[in-house]
N, C-alpha and C positions, 0 to 999 in steps of 0.2 A: 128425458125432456126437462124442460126449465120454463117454468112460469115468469113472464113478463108483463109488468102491468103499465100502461098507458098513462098521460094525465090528466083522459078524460075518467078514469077509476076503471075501466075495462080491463080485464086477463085473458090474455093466451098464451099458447103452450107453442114451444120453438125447440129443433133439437139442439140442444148442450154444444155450446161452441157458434153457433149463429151470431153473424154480427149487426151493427143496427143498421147497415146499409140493406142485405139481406131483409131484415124486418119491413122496409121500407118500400121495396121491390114487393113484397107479400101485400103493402093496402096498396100504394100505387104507385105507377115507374113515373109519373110528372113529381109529385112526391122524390122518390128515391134521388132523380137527375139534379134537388135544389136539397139534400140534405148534406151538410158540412161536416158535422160532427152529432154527439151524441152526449145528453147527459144521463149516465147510467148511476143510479142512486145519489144523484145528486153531483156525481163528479163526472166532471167535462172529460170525454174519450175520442179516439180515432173511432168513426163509423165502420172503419174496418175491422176493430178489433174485436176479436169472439167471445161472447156475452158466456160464462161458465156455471152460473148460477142462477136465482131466482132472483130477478131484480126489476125496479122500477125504471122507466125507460122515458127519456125525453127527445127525439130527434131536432137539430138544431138546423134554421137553416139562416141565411143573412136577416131575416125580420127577429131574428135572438138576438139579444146584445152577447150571448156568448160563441152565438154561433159568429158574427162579426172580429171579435176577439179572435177566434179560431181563424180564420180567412188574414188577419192583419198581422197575426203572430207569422203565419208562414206566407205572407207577403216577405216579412223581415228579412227570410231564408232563401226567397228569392231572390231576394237584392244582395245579400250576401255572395249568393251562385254567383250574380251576375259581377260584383266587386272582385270575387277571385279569378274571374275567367278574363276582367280587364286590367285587372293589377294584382299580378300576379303577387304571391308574399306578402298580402295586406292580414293583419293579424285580428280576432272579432272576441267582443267584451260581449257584452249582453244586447239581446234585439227584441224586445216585449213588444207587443200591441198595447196601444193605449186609449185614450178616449175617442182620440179623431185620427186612429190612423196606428201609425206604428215608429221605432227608430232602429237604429243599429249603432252602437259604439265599435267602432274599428279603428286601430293605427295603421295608417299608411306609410309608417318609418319616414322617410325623409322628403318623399313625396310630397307637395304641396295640391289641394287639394281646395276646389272650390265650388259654389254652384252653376260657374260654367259647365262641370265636369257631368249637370244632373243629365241631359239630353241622351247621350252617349248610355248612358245608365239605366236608361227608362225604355229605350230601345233594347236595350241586350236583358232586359227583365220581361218584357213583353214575346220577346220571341223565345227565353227558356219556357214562357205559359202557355205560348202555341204546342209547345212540344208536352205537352202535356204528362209533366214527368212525375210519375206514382211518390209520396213522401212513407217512406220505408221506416217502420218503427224495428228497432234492434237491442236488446238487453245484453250490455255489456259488464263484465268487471273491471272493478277500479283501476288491475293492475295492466288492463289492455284499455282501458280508458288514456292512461297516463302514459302509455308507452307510444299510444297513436299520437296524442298530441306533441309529448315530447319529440318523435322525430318530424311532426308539422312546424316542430318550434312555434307553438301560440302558448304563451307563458300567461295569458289570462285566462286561457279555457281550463290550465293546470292548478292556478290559483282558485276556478270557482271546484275542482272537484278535491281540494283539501276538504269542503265545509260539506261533502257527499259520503253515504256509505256506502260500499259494499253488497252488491244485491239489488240497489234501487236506482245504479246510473241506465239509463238509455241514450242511445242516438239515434240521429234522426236524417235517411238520407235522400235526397233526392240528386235524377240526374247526378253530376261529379262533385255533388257539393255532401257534406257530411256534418252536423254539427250535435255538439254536446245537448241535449234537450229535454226535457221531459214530457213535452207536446201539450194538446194534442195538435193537429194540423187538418187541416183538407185535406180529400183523397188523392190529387192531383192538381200541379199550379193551371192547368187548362180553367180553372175557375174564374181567374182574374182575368178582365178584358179589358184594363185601364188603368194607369199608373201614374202618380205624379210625385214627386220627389218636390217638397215643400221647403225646406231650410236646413242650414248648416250650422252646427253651434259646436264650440267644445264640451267637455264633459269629462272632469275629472276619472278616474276607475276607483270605481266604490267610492263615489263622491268625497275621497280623501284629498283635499290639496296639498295634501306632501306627493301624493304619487301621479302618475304622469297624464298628462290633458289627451284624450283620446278626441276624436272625431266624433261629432254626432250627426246623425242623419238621418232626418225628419220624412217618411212619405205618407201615402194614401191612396188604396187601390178600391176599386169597384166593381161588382161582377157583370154590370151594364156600360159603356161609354159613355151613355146620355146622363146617369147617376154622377159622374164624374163633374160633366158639368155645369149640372147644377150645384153641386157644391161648390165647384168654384166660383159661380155667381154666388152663392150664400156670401162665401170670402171676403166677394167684394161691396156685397153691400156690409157685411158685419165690422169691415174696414170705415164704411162712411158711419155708421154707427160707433163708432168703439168711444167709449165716456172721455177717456183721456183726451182725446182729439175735441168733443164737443162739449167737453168742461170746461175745457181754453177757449173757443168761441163764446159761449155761452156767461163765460166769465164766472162760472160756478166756483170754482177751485184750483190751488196753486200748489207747487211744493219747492223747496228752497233748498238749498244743498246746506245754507248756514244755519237753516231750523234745525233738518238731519231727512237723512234718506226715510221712506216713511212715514211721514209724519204731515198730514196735508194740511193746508191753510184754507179755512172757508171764506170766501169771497163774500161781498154784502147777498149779495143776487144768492147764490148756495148755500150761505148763513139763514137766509131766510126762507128758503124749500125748506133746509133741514127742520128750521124751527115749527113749518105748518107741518110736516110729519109729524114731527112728538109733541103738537098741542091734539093734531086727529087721536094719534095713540091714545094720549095721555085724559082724552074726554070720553072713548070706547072704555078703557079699564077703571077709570070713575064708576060708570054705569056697572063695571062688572063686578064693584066690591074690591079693588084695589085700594091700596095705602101706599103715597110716594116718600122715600125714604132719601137721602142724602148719604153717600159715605165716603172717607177720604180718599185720596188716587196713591196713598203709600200704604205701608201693612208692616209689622212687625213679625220678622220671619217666623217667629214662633205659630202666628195665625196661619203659614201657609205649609207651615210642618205639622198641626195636628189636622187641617183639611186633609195631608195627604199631597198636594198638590206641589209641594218644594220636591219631594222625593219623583216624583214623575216626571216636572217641566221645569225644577229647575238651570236647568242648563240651557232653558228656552229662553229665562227671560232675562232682564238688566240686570248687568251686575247689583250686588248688592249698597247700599247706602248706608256708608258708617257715621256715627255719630261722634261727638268728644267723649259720649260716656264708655270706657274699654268693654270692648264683645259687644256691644249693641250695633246693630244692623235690621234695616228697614228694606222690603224693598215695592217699587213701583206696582202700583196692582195689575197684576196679572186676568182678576176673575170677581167678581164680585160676590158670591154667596157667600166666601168665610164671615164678608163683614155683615152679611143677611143673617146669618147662625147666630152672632154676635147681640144682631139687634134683637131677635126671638129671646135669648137669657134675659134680657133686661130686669125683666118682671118675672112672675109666677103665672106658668098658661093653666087656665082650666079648658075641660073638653067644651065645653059652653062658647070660650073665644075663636074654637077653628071652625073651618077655615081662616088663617091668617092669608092675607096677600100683602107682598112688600113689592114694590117698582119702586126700577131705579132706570134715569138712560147715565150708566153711567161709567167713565172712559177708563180703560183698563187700556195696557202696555204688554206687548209681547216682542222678545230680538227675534224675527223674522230674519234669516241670510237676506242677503242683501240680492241674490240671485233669484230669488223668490219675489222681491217685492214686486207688484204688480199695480200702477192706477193706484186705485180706493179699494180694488178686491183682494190685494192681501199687502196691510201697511200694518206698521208698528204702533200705532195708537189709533184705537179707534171708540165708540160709544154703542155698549150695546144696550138694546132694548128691554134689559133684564131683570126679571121676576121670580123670585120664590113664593112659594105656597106652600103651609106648611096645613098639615090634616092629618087627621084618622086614618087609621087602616081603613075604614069604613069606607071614607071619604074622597078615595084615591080617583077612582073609575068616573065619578062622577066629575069632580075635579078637574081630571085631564078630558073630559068631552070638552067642558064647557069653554076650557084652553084650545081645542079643534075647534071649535065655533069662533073664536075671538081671531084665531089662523088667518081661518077660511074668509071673517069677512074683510081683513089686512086685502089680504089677495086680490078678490070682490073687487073692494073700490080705487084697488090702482091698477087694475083689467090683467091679473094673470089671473088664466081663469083654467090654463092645461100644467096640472101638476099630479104629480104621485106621491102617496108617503110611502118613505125606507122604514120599515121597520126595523135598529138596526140592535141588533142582540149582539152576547160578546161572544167571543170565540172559544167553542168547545174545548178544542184541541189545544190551546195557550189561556188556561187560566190563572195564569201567573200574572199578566197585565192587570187584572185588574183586583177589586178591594171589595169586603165582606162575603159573607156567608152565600152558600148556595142558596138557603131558603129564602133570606130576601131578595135572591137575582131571581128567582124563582115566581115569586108573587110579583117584582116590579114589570118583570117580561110580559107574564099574564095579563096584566092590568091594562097595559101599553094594547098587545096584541086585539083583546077584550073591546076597550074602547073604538079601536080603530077599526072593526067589526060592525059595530053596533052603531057607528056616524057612516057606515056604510064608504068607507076612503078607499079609493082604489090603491091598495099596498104588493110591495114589494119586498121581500124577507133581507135583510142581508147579516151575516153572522161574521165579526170579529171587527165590527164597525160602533159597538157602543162608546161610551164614554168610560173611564175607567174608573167610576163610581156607580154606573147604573147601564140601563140600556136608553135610548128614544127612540122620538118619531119625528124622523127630517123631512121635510117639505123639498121635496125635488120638483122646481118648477122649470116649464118649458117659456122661454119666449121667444117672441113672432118670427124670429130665424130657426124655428127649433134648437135651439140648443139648452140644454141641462143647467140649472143654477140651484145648489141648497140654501135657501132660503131659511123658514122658519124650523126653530126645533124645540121640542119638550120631550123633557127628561125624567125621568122617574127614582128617586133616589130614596135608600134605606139606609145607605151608609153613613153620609156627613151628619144625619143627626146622631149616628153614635159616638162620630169623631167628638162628635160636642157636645155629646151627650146632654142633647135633647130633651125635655121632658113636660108632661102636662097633666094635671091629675084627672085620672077618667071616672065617667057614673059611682066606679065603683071605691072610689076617696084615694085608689094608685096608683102610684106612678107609671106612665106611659112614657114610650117614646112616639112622637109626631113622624110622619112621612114627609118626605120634601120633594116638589116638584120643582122642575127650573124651567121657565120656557121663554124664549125671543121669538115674537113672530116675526120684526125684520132679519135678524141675526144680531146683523152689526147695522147703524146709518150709514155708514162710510159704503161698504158692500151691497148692501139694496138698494142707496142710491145708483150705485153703478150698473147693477142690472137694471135698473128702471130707466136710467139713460137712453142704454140702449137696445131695451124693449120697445120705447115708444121712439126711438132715433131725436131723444132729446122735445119732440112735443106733447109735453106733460098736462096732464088732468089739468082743467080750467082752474080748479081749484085750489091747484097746485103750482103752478105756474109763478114763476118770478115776479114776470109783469103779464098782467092780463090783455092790456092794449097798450097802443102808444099813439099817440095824437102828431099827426103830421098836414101842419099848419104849410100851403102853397106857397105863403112868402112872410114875410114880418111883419107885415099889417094886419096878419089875421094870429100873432102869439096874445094878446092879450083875451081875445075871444078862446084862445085854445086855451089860456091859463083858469077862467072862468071853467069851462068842460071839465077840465082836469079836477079840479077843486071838487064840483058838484058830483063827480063820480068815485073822487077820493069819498067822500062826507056818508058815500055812500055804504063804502065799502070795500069799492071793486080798486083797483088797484094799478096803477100806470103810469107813465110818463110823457115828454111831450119832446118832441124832437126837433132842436132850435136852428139846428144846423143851416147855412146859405148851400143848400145844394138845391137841386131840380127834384120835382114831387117823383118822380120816375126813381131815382136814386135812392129814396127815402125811405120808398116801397119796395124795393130789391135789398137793403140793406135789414129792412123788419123782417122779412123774409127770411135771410140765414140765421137772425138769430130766433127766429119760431116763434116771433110773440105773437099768440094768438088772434086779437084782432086789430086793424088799423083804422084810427078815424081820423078821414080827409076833411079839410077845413079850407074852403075858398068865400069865393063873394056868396053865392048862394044859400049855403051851409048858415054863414054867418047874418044876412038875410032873415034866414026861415029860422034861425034858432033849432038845428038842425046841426047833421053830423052825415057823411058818406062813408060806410063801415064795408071792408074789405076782412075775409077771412082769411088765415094763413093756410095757405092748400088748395085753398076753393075758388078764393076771389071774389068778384064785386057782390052784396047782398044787399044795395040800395041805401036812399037814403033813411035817417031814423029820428025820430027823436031822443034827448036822454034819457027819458023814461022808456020810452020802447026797447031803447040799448041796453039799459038797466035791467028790465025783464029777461031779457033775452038770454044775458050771462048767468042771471039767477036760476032762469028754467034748468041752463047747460048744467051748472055745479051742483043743483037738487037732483039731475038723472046722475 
């Protein structure tokens, strides 16, 4: 017998060789009918396969983001079955599940290949899942590894099992199809009941651009039709949302091919969002015992070779910046704490002066491929939000609450309010990635985990996801489409201040080294503007807002009175413009509309009369007439909730 423990902490006892499909039939067969997979001691398994030992047991089913993974992995294998069964000779690179779905790299040799081709595809994958075909795990050796493939002639299946040993290849087969694998999969494709085949791109093999451009192809399956659906309607509203599209409306932001790919241009109107984010920032970390600091946007490679940080990314970032003096080279900042470290030596710390807090928003460069660039969520120069803190061993736990609080109220007052923290530790198995001692990964882990405990955050573990100086805690927020965005992070660091050897004199007249925390609760502006785009679909906090109103005067007789309003509620505060335009009050009012400025005040005989205003919301519509005081009130009240 073999003891099995649950992850509600329960034991029971199964005979040796049971698998967790079995287990699952034993609490209950509605249970059993929705379990995908299994995570046994923490690693993801076939529910078919026979548990041999005394182990911890998690049944996965589509509500797991692993049991989903599992379900989109061998989606992959299906579309594959169904690519061999329709083109015959088509040769397969790798087909992972990913966030939203899954791909498959194939070359189709000479074949020409497009998303006409998806229908055809989506059909012949949907009736291999009627047929409900069992996925057959098999332990093979290398040398009948390499012999099947070689007479399949797939030269990239033979390529990934150079980098395999002996002992540990599997395949994996269902129905006529067979692929190199390691799993795990669903018990059968009978699971999927809906399939869409989303895009076609290329995709280098092993993203070498020396070697040859394979096919990429993008799907997403569901184990409901109605699920499918709805995601497609997500699609399409996260298409009327997507920042790029309503930065160019909006007039937020530009980007220029002669600037450089990357590299975005703020707009007056997005100049000035950006700037009421990091004055809100920049008056919360006042309050919270911050010091804002300045430092230059180049560095002296020598600062990013005892960070550590030349040895790890440099080949991430700009070429280096030579000077007339020989051997001297600079280059663009990459990160901002080496020059934080810098500022800490200045002086002599006593333990008296920490907590230290330094902020900076301040713009760092990274070569991002050009394949990568994205919008504003992942560009070559961007501004982050960034702070060290430098303290006590003592100091630490307390330190990073108070940094969760400063998070959580970021989050608060620009309405994401569904988020999880990654706890994210580094990886047991590769700790070659990363830099100093066990015992300080050891306490900085603790401290993280401890804190995040104790603010009561709903977290999530994840190992081989830290930084290569420390571990954190990512803010993984949800917005109004559901979708996943990392947001804010704080870090826990023991190392950089040894690189720089740090020092403070403590109670006891010796020399200490300080602890360093790093944290951005935006991240970057460039990227939390983006998700806040299109979290709210571009109608931003009142507060926040470009223009608050816009005045739309019926004809030209009434701009000198609308210039008068404008004035009076500039003086005030609130913020607007006045729209001079000769078109029809109907036009004026559909045009405030796309671009989401909050409210509109109509200006005719009456209005102008009564020493009045007619105030339209955007969304809602008429909400009568007002005075400028009562309008005044009104916005105040909005921006105080």
């Amino acid at each position: 017998m073999i003891n099995i423990t649950l992850p509600d902490g329960s034991s029971r006892q199964y005979e040796k060789g049971t698998t967790a499909h079995q287990i699952a039939l034993f609490i209950s067969e509605g249970l059993a009918r929705n379990v995908l997979a299994a995570e046994v001691n923490g690693e993801v398994w076939d529910s078919s396969r026979p548990i041999l030992t005394d182990s911890s047991l998690k049944l996965l089913t589509w509500n797991d983001t692993a049991g989903k993974a599992t379900f989109w992995h061998s989606s992959a294998h299906i579309m594959a079955e169904a690519l061999e069964a329709l083109y015959p000779g088509t040769k397969f690179g790798i087909g992972p599940a990913i966030e939203t779905g899954f791909y498959y790299d194939v070359d189709f040799g000479d074949r020409e290949f497009s998303s006409d081709d998806f229908k055809a595809i989506e059909t012949k994958m949907l009736e291999l899942a009627k047929q409900k075909e069992v996925f057959e795990r098999k332990s093979v050796s290398k040398a009948d590894a390499v012999a099947y493939f070689n007479e399949k002639g797939d030269e990239y299946k033979l390529d990934l099992l150079e980098g395999l040993e002996d002992g540990k290849i599997t395949f994996y087969r269902q129905g006529e199809f067979t692929d190199l694998c390691r799993g795990p999969h669903i018990p059968n494709t009978g699971f999927v009941k809906a399939v869409k085949l989303m895009n076609v791109a290329g995709a280098y093999w092993r993203g070498d651009e020396n070697r040859k451009q394979l096919t990429r192809i993008y799907g997403v399956t569901f184990p409901k039709a109605s699920e499918l659906t709805e995601y497609l309607q997500m699609i399409e509203e996260a298409k009327k949302r997507d920042h790029r599209k309503l930065g160019k409306e909006l007039e937020l932001f530009a980007f220029s091919e002669k600037v450089g790919m990357g590299l975005p241009l703020w707009l007056p109107k997005g100049a000035a969002l950006r700037e009421r984010l990091v004055q809100f920032l920049t008056k919360a970390q006042g309050k919270a015992g911050y010091e804002q600091v300045i430092t230059p946007h180049i560095g002296h490679k020598n600062l990013y070779i005892t960070s550590g940080h030349y040895e790890k990314y440099g080949k991430d970032a700009f070429q280096p910046i030579k000077t007339p003096q020989e051997g001297e080279e600079f280059f663009l900042k990459p990160m901002n704490c080496p020059h934080h470290c810098e500022i800490y030596k200045t002086k002599p710390r006593s333990y008296k002066d920490l907590p230290l807090r330094f902020a900076e928003f301040g713009t760092v460069y990274r070569y991002e491929q050009s394949g990568e660039l994205h919008g504003l969520t992942r560009v070559r120069g961007f501004t982050q939000d960034d702070a060290h803190l430098f303290c006590r061993p003592d100091q630490v736990k307390e330190e990073f609450k108070k940094v969760i609080d400063l998070v959580l109220y970021v989050f608060k007052s620009l309405g994401f309010n569904d988020y999880i923290a990654q706890i994210s530790l580094r990886d047991p198995e590769n700790r070659a990635k990363y830099i100093g001692s066990d015992e300080n990964w050891h306490l900085a882990e603790n401290a993280i985990i401890e804190a995040a405990a104790e603010k009561g955050l709903p977290t999530v573990v994840e190992y081989g996801e830290a930084a290569f100086y420390g571990p954190k805690l990512d803010f993984m927020v949800k917005d109004a489409l559901g979708r996943k965005w990392q947001l804010g992070t704080i870090q826990v660091d023991y190392n950089l201040p040894e690189r720089f050897e740090l020092e403070y004199t403590g109670s006891d007249n010796m020399k200490h080294r300080p602890v360093m925390i790093h944290r951005a609760p935006f991240g970057s502006l460039e990227r939390f503007i983006a998700v806040l785009i299109e979290h709210c679909a571009g109608n931003f906090p009142l507060w926040l807002s470009p223009e608050q109103f816009i005045i739309l005067p019926i004809s030209e007789k009434y701009e000198e009175y609308a210039k008068k309003v404008s004035d009076e509620l500039n003086n005030s505060d609130i913020r607007g413009l006045i729209d001079f335009r000769d078109e029809k009050i109907g036009r004026k009012i559909r045009d405030a509309e796309v671009k989401k400025i909050p409210y509109m005040l109509i200006i005719g005989d009456k209005e102008m009369a009564e020493g009045k205003v007619s105030v339209r919301k955007h969304g809602e519509g008429d909400l009568g007439e007002m005075t400028l005081q009562e309008f005044s009130e009104l916005l105040i009240k909005e921006i105080t909730v």
